[in-house]
C-alpha positions as a Markdown table, in Angstrom:
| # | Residue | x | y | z |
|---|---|---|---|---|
| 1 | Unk | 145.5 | 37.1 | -6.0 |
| 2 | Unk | 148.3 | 34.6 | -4.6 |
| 3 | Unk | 150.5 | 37.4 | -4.0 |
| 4 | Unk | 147.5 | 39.9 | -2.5 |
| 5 | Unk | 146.6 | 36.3 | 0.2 |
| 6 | Unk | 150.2 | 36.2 | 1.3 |
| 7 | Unk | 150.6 | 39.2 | 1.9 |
| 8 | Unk | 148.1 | 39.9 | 3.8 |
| 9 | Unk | 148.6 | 37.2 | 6.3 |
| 10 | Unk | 152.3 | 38.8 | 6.6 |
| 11 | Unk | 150.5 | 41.8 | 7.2 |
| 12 | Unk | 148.9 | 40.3 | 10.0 |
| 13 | Unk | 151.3 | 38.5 | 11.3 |
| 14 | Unk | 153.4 | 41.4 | 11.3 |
| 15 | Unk | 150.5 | 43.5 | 13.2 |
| 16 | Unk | 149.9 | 40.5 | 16.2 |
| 17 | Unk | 153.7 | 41.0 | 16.8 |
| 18 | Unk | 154.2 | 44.6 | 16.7 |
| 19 | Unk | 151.0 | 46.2 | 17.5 |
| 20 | Unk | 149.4 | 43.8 | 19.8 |
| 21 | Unk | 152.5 | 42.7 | 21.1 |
| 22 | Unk | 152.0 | 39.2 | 21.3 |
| 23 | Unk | 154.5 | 37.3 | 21.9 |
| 24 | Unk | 156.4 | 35.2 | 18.6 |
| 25 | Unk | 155.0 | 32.2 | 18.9 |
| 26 | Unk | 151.3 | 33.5 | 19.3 |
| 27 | Unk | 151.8 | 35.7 | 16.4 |
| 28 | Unk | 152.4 | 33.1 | 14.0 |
| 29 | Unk | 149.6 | 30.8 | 15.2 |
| 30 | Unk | 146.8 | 32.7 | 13.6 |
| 31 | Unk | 147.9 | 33.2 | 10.8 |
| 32 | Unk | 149.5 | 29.6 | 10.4 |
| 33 | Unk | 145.7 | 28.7 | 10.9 |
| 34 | Unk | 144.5 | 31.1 | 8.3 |
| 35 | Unk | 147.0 | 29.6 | 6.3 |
| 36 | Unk | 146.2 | 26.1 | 6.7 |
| 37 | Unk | 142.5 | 26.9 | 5.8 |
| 38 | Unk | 143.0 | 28.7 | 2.6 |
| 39 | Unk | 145.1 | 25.9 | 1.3 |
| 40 | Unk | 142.5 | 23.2 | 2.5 |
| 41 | Unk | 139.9 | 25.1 | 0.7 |
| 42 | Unk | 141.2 | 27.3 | -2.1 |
| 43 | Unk | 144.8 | 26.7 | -3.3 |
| 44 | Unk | 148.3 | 26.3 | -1.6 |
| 45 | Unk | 150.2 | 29.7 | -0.7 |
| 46 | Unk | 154.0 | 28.4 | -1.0 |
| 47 | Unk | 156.9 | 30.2 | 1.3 |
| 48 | Unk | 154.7 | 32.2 | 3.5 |
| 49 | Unk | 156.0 | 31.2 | 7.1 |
| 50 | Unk | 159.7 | 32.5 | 5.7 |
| 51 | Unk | 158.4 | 35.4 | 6.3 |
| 52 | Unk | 157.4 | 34.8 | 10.4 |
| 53 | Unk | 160.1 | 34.9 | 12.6 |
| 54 | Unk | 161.7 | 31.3 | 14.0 |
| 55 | Unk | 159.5 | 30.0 | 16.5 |
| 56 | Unk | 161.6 | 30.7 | 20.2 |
| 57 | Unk | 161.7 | 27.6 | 22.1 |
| 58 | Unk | 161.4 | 27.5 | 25.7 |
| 59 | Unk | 164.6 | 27.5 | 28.0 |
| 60 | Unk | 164.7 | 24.4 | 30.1 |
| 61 | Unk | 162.3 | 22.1 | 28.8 |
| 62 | Unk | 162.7 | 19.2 | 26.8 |
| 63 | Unk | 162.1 | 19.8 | 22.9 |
| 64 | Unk | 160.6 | 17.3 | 21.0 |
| 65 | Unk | 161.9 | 16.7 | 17.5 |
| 66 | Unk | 160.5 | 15.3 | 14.7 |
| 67 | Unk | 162.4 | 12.4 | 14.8 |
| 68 | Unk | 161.1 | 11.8 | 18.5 |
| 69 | Unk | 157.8 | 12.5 | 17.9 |
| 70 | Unk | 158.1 | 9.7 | 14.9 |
| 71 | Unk | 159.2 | 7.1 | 17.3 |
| 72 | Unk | 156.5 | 7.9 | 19.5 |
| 73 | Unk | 153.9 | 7.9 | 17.6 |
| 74 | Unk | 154.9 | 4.5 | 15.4 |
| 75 | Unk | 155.5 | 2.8 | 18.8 |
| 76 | Unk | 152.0 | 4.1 | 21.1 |
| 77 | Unk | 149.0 | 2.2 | 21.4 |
| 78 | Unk | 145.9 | 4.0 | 20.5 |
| 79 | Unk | 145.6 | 6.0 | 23.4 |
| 80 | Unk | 148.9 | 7.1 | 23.1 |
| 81 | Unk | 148.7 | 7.7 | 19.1 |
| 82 | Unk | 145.6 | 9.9 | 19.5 |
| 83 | Unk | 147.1 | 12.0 | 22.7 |
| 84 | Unk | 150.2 | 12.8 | 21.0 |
| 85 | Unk | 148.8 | 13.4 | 17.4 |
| 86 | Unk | 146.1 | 15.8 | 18.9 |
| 87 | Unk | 148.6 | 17.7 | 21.5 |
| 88 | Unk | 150.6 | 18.3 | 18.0 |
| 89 | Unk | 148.1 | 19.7 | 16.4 |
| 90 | Unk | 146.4 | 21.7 | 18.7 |
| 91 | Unk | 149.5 | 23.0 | 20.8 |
| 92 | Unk | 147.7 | 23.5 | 24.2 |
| 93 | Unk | 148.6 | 24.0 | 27.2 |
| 94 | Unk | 148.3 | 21.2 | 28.7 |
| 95 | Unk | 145.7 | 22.0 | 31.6 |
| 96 | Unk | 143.3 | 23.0 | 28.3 |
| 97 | Unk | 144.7 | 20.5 | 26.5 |
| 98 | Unk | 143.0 | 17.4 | 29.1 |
| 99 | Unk | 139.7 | 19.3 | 29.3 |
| 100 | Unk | 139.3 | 18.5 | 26.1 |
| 101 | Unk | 135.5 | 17.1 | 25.9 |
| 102 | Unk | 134.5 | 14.0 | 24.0 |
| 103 | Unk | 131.6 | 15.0 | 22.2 |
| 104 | Unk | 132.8 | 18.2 | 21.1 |
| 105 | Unk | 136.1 | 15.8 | 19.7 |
| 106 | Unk | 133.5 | 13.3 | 18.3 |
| 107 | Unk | 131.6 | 15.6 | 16.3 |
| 108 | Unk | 134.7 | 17.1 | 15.1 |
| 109 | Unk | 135.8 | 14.0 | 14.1 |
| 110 | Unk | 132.6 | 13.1 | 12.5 |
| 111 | Unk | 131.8 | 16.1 | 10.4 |
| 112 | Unk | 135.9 | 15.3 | 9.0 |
| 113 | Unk | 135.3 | 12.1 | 8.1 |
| 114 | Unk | 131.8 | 12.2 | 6.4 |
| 115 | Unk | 133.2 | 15.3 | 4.3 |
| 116 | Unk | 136.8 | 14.0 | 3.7 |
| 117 | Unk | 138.4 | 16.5 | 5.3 |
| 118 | Unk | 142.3 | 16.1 | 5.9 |
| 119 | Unk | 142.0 | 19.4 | 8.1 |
| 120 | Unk | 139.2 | 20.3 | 10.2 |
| 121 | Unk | 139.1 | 23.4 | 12.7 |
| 122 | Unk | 137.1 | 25.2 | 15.0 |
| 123 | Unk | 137.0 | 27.2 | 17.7 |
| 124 | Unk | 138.6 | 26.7 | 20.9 |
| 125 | Unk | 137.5 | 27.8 | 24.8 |
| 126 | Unk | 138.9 | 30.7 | 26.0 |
| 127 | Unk | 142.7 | 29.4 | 27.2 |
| 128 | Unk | 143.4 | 29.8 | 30.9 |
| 129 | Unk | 146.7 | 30.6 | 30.2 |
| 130 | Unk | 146.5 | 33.6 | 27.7 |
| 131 | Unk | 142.5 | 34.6 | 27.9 |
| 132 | Unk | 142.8 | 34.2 | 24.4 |
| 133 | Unk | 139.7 | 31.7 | 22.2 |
| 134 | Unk | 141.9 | 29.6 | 20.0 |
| 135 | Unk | 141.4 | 29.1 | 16.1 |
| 136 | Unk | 142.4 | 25.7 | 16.3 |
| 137 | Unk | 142.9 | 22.6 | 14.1 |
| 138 | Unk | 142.9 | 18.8 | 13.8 |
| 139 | Unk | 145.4 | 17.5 | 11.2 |
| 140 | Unk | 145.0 | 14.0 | 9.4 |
| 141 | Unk | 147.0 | 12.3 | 12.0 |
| 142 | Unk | 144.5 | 13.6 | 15.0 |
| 143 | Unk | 141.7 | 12.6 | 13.4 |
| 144 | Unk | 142.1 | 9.2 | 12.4 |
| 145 | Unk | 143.5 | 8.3 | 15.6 |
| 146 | Unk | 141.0 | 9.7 | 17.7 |
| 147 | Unk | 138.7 | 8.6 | 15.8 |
| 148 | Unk | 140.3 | 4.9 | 16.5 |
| 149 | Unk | 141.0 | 5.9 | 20.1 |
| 150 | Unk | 136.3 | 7.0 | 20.5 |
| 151 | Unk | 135.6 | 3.7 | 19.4 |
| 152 | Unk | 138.0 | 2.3 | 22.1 |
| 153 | Unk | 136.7 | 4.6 | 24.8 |
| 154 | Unk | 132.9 | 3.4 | 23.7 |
| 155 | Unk | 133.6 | -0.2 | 23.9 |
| 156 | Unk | 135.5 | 0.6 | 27.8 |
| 157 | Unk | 132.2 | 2.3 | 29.0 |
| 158 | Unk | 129.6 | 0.4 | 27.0 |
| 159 | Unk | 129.0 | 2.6 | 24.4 |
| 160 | Unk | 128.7 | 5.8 | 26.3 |
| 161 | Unk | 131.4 | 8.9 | 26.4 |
| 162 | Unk | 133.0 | 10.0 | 29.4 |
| 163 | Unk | 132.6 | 13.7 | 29.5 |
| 164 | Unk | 136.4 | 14.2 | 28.9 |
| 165 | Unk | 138.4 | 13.2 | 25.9 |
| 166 | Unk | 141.1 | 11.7 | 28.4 |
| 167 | Unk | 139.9 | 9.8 | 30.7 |
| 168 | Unk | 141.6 | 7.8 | 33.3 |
| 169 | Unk | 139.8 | 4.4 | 34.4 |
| 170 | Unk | 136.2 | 5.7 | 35.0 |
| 171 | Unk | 134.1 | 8.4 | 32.4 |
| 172 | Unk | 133.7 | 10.0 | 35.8 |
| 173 | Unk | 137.6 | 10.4 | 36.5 |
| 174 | Unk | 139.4 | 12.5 | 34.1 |
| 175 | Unk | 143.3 | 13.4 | 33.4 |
| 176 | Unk | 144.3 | 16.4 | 35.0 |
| 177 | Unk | 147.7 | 18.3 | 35.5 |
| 178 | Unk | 147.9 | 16.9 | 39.2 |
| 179 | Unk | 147.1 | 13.2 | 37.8 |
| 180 | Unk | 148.9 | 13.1 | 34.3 |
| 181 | Unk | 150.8 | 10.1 | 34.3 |
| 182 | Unk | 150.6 | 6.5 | 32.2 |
């Protein structure tokens, strides 16, 4: 049964690639996601991304490595902990990425922590960039600091949620691409 799960999701990595012709990095989203939720909630499929091609990285813009994002994230305050774990591990772009709205983010992060989930995912709004809705997930990381960086956001507004997940110094004034700077 292993075997028959992996490959399938080669299958279907394979198809995204060459018969949708989406582009390499796309392709192996999906099924990354698939991946990540068959091993949350059946059993661990070893050696599957071997398979996927090596994910291309963009010409011209600064790559973040995992030694950088380490720094980052043991050095940033809460706001910075749960904005860099979350960009991580949703990989938006960043336009969709600061739409992100609270509530949806704090029941998310609810429903993980009440069922002990190290992974939680859902679905995503339509991307701007690709017209695509987004399987998407929150890894261990995200959730915990979010769930620290909420309770921050709470106490700033007495106890109520801005609409957006990052927000600048009022719940009315949110981060956007034009504005995105700390």
């Amino acid at each position: 049964m292993k075997r028959e799960i992996r490959n399938h999701i080669i299958e279907f990595y394979n198809y995204l690639k060459e018969e949708k012709g989406f582009a390499i990095n796309y392709a192996r989203c999906i099924p990354l996601g698939i991946l990540a939720f068959y091993s949350q909630n059946c059993e661990k499929i070893p050696e599957v991304t071997k398979e996927f091609d090596p994910v291309q990285i963009p010409e011209n813009e600064f790559v973040f490595t995992q030694e950088v994002l380490r720094k980052a994230y043991y050095y940033g305050d809460t706001w910075q902990k749960a904005m860099l774990s979350t960009a991580v591990s949703l990989g938006y772009a960043s336009q969709d990425f600061l739409e992100l709205e609270c509530q949806k983010i704090k029941n998310l992060v609810k429903e993980a922590k009440d069922k002990h989930l190290d992974i939680i995912g859902f679905i995503g709004k339509t991307r701007q960039k690709t017209s695509v809705q987004p399987r998407s997930f929150l890894t261990t990381e995200a959730i915990d600091s979010l769930d620290e960086y909420l309770k921050s956001l709470e106490a700033k507004f007495n106890g109520k949620l801005p609409k957006y997940l990052w927000c600048n110094h009022s719940p009315n004034a949110h981060i956007t691409n034009d504005n995105f700077k700390r």
